[in-house]
C-alpha distance (Angstrom), angle and dihedral (degrees) to the residues before:
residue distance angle dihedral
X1 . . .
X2 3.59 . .
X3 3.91 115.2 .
X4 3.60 126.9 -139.7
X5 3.91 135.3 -177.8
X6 3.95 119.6 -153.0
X7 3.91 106.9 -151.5
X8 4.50 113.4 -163.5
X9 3.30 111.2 -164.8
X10 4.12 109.7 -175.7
X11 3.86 143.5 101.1
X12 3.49 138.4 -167.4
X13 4.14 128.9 -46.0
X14 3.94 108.7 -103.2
X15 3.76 101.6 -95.9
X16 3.92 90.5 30.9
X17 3.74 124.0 106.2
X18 3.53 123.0 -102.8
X19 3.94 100.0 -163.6
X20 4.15 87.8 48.8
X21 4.20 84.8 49.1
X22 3.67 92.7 52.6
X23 3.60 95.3 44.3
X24 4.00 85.5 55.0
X25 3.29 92.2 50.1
X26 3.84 101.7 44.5
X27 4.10 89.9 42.3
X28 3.68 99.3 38.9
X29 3.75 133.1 2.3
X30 3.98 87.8 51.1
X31 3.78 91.7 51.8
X32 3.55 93.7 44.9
X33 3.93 88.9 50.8
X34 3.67 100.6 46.3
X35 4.14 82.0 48.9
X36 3.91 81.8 83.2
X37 3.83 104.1 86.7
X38 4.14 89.5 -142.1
X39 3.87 93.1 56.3
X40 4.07 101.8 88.0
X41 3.55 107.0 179.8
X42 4.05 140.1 6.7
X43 3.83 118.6 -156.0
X44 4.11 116.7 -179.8
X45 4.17 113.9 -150.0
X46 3.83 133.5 -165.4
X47 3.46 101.7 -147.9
X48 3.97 106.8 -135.1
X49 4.15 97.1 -177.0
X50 3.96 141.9 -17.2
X51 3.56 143.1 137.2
X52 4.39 120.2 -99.6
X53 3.79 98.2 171.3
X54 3.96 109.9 -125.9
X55 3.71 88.9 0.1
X56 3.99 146.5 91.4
X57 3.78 117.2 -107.1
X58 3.96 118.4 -112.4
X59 3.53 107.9 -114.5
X60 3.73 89.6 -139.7
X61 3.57 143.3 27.4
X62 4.03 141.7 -167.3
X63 3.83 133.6 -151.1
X64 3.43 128.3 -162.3
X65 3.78 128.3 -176.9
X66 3.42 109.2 -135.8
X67 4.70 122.3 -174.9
X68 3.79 107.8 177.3
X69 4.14 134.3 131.2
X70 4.27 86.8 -140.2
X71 3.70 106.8 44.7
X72 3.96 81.9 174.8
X73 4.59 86.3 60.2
X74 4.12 80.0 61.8
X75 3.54 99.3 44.7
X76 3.70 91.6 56.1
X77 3.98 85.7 42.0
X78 3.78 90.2 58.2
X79 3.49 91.3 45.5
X80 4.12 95.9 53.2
X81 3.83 88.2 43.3
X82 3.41 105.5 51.6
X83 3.71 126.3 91.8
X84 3.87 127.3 -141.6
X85 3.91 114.0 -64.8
X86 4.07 117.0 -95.0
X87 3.62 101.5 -107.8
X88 3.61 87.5 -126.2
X89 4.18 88.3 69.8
X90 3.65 118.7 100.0
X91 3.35 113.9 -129.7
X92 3.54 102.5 168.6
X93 3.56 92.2 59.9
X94 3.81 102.5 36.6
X95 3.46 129.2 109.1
X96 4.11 148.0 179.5
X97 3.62 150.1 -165.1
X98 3.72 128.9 -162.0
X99 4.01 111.2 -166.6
X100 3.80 131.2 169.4
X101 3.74 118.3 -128.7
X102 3.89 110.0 -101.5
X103 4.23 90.4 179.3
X104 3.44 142.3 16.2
X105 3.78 123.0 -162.3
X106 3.66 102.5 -162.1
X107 3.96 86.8 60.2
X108 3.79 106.4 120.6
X109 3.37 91.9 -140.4
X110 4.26 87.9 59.7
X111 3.53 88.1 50.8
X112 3.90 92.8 57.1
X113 3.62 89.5 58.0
C-alpha cells in the first residue's frame, strides 16, 4: 500500500486569533481528518525558522500520515468530513502538499545496504 504524507502549511488571518485557531484545529479539523480510516496520524508544528523563497513563512504547519491505493478516495473523504473553516484560518495564505514516499530509511532492507 502506497504511503502518502499531507503537509498544511497556514496560520491565522491578520486580525484573527491564534489561540482560538489552534483550539479549532486541535478540537476539530484534526478529528474530522483522522475520521477518514486512510489518514494514520496528525502532528501540529510551530514553525520556528526556514527558507520559502520570495515568500513569508507559515507560522504553523500539519502532517498527516496518509497509506491508501486511491489517494483521490481520501481526498473526497477529507472533503465530506470536514467542517466549515474557523474564521480565524487563513485561507488566502494557506497552502499544502500531498507526496508519496519514494524511501524509507528505517527499512531493514536500507540498512543492509
Amino acid at each position: 500500500m502506497a504511503k502518502y504524507v499531507l503537509v498544511a502549511m497556514n496560520g491565522p488571518t491578520p486580525d484573527g486569533s491564534a489561540k482560538d485557531m489552534e483550539k479549532w484545529y486541535r478540537e476539530v479539523h484534526i478529528p474530522d481528518l483522522l475520521s477518514v480510516p486512510e489518514i494514520k496520524t496528525a502532528r501540529r508544528f510551530e514553525v520556528v525558522r526556514g527558507h520559502v523563497p520570495n515568500n513569508e513563512l507559515w507560522p504553523n504547519i500539519a502532517i498527516y500520515e496518509i497509506e491508501t491505493d486511491d489517494l483521490a478516495k481520501v481526498s473526497e473523504g477529507m472533503l465530506a468530513n470536514c467542517r466549515p473553516f474557523h474564521p480565524a484560518f487563513d485561507r488566502s495564505r494557506s497552502g499544502h502538499i500531498f507526496a508519496i514516499q519514494s524511501f524509507d530509511g528505517s527499512d531493514d532492507a536500507a540498512k543492509e545496504g
